[in-house]
C-alpha positions in Angstrom: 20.9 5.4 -28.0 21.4 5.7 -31.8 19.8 3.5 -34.6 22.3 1.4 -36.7 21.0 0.8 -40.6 22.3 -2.1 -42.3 22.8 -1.3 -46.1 22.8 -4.5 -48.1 23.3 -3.7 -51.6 26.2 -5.0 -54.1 26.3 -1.7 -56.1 28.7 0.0 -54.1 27.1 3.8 -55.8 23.9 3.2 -54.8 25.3 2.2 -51.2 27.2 4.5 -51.2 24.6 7.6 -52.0 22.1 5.6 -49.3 25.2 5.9 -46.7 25.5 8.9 -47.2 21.6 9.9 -47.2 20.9 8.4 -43.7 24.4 9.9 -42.3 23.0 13.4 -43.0 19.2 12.5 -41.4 22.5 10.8 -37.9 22.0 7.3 -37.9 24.8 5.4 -38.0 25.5 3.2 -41.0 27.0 -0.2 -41.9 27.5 -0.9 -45.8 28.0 -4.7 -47.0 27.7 -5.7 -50.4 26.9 -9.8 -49.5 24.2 -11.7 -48.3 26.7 -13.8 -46.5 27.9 -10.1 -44.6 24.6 -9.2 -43.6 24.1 -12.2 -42.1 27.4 -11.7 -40.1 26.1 -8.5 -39.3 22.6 -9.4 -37.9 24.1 -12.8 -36.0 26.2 -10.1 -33.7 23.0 -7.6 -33.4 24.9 -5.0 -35.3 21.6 -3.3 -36.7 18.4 -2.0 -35.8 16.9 -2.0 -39.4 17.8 -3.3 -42.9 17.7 -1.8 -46.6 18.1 -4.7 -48.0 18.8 -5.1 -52.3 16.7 -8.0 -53.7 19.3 -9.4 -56.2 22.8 -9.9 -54.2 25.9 -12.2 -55.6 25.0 -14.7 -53.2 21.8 -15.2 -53.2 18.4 -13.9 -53.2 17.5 -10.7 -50.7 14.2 -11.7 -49.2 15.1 -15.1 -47.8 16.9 -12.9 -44.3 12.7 -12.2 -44.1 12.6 -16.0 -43.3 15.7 -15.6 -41.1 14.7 -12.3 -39.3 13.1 -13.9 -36.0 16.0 -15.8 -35.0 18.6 -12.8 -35.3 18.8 -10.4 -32.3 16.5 -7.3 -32.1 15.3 -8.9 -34.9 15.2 -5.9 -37.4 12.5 -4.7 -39.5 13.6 -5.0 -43.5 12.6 -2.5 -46.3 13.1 -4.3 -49.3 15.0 -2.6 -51.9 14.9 -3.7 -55.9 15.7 -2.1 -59.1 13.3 -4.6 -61.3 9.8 -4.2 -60.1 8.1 -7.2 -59.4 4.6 -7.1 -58.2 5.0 -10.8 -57.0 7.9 -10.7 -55.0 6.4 -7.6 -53.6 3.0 -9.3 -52.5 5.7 -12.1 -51.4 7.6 -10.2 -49.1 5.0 -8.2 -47.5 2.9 -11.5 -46.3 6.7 -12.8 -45.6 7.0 -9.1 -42.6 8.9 -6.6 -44.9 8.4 -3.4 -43.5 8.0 -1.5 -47.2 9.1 -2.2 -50.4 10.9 0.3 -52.2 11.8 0.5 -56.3 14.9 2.3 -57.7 15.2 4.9 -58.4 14.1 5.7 -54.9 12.7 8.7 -53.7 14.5 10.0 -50.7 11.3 11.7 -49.2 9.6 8.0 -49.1 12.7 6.4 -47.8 12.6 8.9 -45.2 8.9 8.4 -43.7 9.7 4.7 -44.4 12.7 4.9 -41.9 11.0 6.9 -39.8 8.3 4.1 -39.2 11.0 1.2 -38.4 12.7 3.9 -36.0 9.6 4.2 -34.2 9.1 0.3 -34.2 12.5 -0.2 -32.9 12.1 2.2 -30.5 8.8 0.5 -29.0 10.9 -2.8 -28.9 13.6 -1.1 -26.9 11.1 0.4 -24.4 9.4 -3.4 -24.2 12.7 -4.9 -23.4 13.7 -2.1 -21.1 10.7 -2.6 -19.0 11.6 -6.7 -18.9 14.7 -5.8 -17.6 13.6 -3.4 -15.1 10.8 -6.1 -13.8 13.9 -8.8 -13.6 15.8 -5.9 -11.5 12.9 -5.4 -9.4 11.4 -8.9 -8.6 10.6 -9.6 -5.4 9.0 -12.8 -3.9 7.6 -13.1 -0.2 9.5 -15.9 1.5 7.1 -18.3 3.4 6.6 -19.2 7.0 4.8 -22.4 5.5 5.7 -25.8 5.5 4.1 -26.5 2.3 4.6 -23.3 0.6 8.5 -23.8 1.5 8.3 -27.1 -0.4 6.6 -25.4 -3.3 9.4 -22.9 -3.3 11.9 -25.3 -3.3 10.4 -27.6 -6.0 10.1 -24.4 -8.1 13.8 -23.9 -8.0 14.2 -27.6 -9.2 12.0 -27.1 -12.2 13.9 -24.0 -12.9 16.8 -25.6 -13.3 16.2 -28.7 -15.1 13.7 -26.7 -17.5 10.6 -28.9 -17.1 7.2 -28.1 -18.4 5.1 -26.9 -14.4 1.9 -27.2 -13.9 0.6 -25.1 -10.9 -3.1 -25.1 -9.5 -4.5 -23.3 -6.7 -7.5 -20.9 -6.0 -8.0 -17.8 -7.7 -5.9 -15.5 -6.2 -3.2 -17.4 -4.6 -0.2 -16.2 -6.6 0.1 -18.4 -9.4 1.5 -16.0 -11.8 4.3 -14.9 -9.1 5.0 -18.5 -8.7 5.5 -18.7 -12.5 7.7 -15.5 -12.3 9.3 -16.6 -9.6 10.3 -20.3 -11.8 11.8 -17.9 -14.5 13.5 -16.1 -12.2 15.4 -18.7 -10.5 16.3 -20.8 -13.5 19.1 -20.4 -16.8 16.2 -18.7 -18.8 15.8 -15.2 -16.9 17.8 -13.7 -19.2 15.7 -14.3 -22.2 11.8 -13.7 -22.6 9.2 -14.4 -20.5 5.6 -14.7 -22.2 2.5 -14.7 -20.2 -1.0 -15.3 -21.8 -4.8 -15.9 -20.2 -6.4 -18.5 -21.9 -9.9 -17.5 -20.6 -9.3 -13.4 -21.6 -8.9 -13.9 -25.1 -11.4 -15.9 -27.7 -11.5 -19.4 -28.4 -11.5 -18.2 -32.2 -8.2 -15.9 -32.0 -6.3 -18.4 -28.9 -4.5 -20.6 -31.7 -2.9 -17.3 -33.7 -1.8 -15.5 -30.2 0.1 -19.0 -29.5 0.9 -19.8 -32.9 1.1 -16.7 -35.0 -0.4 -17.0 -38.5 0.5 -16.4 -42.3 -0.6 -13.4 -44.3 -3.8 -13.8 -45.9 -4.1 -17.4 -43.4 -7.8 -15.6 -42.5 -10.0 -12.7 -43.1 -8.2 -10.0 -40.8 -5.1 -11.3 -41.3 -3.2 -8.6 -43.4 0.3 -10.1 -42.4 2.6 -12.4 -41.2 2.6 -12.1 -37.4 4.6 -14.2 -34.8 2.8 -16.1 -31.8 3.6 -16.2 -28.2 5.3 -19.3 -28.5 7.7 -18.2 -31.4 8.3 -15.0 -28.9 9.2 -16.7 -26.4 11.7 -19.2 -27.8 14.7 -19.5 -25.0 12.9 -18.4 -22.5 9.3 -19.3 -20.2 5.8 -19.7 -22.0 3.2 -19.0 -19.0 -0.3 -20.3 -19.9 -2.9 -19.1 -17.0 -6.1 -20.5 -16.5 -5.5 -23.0 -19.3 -9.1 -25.0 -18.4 -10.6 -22.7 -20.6 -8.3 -23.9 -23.4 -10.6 -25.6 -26.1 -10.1 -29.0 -26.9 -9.2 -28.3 -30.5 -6.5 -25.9 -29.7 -5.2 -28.2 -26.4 -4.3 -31.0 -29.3 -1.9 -28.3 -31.0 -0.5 -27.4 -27.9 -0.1 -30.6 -26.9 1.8 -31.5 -30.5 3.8 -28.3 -30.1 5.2 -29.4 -26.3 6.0 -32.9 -27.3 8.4 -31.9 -31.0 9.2 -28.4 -29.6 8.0 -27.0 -32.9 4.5 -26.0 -35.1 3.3 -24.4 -38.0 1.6 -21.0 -38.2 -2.0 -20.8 -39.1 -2.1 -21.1 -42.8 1.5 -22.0 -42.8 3.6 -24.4 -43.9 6.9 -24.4 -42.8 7.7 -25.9 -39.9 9.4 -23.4 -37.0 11.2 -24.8 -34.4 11.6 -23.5 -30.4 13.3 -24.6 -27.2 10.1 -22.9 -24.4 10.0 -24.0 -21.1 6.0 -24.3 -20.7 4.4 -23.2 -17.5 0.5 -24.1 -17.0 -1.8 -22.8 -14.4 -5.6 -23.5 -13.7 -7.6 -22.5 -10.5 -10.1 -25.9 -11.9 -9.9 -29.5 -11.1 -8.4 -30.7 -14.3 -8.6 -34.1 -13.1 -12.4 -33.7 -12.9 -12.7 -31.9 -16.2 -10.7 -35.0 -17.6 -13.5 -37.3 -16.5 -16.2 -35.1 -18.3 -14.1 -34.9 -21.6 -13.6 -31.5 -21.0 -9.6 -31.7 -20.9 -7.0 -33.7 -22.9 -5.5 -36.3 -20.6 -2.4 -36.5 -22.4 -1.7 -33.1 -22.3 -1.9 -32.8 -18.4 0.2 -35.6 -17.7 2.7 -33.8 -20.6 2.4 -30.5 -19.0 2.4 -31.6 -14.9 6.3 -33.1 -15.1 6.3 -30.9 -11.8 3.3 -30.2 -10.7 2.7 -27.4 -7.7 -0.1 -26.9 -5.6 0.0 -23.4 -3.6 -2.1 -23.6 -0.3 -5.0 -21.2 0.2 -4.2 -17.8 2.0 -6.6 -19.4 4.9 -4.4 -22.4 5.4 -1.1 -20.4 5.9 -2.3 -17.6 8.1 1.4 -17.4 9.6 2.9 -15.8 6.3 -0.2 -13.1 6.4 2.3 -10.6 8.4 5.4 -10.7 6.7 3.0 -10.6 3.4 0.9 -7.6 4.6 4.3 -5.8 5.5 5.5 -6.8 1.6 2.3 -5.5 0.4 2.3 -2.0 2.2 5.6 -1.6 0.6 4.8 -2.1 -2.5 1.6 -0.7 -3.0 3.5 2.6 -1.6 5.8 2.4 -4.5 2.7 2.2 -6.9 0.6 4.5 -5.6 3.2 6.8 -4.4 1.7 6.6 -0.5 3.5 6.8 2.6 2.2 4.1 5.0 4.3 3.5 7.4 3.0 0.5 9.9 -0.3 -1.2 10.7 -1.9 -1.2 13.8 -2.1 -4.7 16.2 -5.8 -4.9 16.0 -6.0 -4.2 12.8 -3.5 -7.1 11.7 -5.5 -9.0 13.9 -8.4 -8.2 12.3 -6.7 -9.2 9.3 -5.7 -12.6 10.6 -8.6 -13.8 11.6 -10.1 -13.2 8.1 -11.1 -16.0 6.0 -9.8 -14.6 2.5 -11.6 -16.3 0.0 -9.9 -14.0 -2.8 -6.9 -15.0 -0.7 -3.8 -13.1 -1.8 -5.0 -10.9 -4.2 -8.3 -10.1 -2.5 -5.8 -9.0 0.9 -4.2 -6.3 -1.8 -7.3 -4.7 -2.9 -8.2 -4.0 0.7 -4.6 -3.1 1.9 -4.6 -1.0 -1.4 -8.1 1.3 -0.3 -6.9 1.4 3.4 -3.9 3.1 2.7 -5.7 5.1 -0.1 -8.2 6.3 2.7 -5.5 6.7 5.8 -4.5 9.9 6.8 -2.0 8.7 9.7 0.6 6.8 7.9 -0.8 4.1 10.1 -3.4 1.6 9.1 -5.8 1.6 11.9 -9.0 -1.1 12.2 -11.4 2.2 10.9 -9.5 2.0 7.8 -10.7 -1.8 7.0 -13.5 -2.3 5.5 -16.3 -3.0 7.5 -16.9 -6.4 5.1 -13.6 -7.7 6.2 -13.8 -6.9 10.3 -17.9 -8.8 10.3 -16.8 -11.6 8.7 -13.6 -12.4 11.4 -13.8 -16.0 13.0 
């Protein structure tokens, strides 16, 4: 697929000569002389990247910096101006500007310039071809379980009506499928869906992944950059393990849920989002409540529907149909050719307590078939851990 350039410039020579520039290097071109027509342009997702003049007739160049997120693809912008100005430069650099270019320009720059947003673009396109394969490709286990139907079938409801989930369970039970499987089933699957672990990343760096932050907004900070919750606008926010959320940042994210909108660090304007927010902790958050250890406020905002997914123990009659789901897939991954399991080894498995529960019964499907020469998984191919330990 080709790159479109917009060309925003009211001098129609020096649009011109740039039309006719990035023609010769085959990207396709659209020329508009308005700030009014480059809006029109990025509202349809008409281009991949933007020259864009500073001076226009209508109004002043770098405010579509301020616009940018909300247009689709949203574009990377090379600022174009024929009166240097080293504070509008400063300006739009903090504000995301890709470059910012004085005339006369030097074609050679412009190139490598270019070259940089292609290859940005092109990262985005491989990003949002992936989503799309994963929506393609999901697959979730239907359940044998009472209580896991139930689950299922609340899921769908929350889906639906887009209301803020919050789903508990063990480690290893399938909370972040469940999440998918809420995106999946709802009006948002077609927009973003934005997973973060609150306990992977530092307590320090938590509020600018959600947030985003301002150029300059700390030491490290050498531009503007968009948080998860920006990113996902339209679509699902999926918070995992949010117990480990610090109190400080909890009292953001609970502003942020209840006005739909927030401020980046060292910000002050005020950016506005419609995200469905899904929570997930493998903690007692009632418990950590009592030891002022989690905002109460902010469970009862985020548990409008709250799911509970049973142990793998308690539901031992899904553990076929899973196992059969899991040697599938785990053939597709690994590029294996496992065919069937053996009765006493599924037996075997059965009778297993599976304190890891469903992720823990991947690992050692995953090294049985890794270590099978048959095609069939056999009890010698189980761990020895897993057979000792059977009821």
């Amino acid at each position: 697929m080709g790159i479109t350039v917009l060309v925003v410039d009211d001098e129609v020579n020096a649009r011109s000569t740039l039309e006719s520039f990035l023609t010769s290097l085959d990207y396709d071109v659209i020329g508009v002389g308005t700030l009014g027509d480059a809006r029109e342009e990025l509202k349809k997702g008409n281009a991949d990247l933007v020259l864009l003049d500073v001076q226009l007739p209508d109004g002043f160049g770098p405010t579509l910096l301020y616009e940018s997120a909300y247009f689709p693809n949203n574009p990377p912008i090379i600022l174009i101006t024929g009166v240097p100005d080293i504070e509008i430069a400063v300006d739009a650099m903090k504000n995301g500007a890709l470059d910012y270019i004085t005339k006369p320009i030097k074609l050679e720059r412009l190139e490598l310039t270019i070259k940089r947003a292609v290859e940005l673009v092109r990262m985005r396109r491989q990003l949002f071809l992936f989503q799309d394969i994963q929506r393609k490709n999901f697959k979730f286990v239907p359940s044998n379980n009472k209580e896991l139907q139930q689950v299922y079938n609340l899921a769908q409801r929350a889906a639906m009506a887009s209301a803020s989930v919050l789903i508990s369970g063990e480690t290893g039970v399938g909370k972040d499928i469940l999440a998918q499987y809420i995106y999946h089933s709802g009006p948002r699957k077609d927009k973003m869906f934005v997973a973060i672990n609150c306990g992977a990343i530092q307590s320090t760096m938590l509020e600018s992944e959600l947030f985003g932050h301002e150029a300059n907004s700390f030491t490290s900070a050498d531009k503007r950059k968009l948080g998860l919750m920006e990113t996902a606008d339209g679509g699902v926010l999926f918070l995992d393990e949010i117990s480990s959320m610090a109190m400080d940042i909890q009292a953001k994210l609970l502003r942020a849920i209840e006005t739909q909108s927030f401020r980046r660090l060292g910000g002050t304007q005020e950016i506005h989002v419609d995200v469905q927010l899904i929570a997930a902790s493998n903690r007692n958050l009632l418990e950590m409540i009592a030891k002022n250890e989690f905002r109460e406020d902010l469970y009862y905002r985020l548990k409008v529907i709250d799911l509970e997914i049973p142990a793998l123990r308690d539901r031992k009659e899904d553990i076929p149909e899973l196992v059969g789901f899991l040697i599938k897939l785990i053939n597709s991954q690994r590029g294996l050719n496992v065919e069937d399991i053996t009765p006493r080894a599924l037996e075997a498995i059965i009778a297993y307590d599976w304190p890891g529960n469903v992720r823990e019964l991947s690992h050692v499907l995953e090294f049985s078939m890794i270590s099978n020469d048959s095609g069939v998984i056999d009890l010698n191919d189980i761990p020895y851990t897993i057979i000792r330990k059977k009821n």
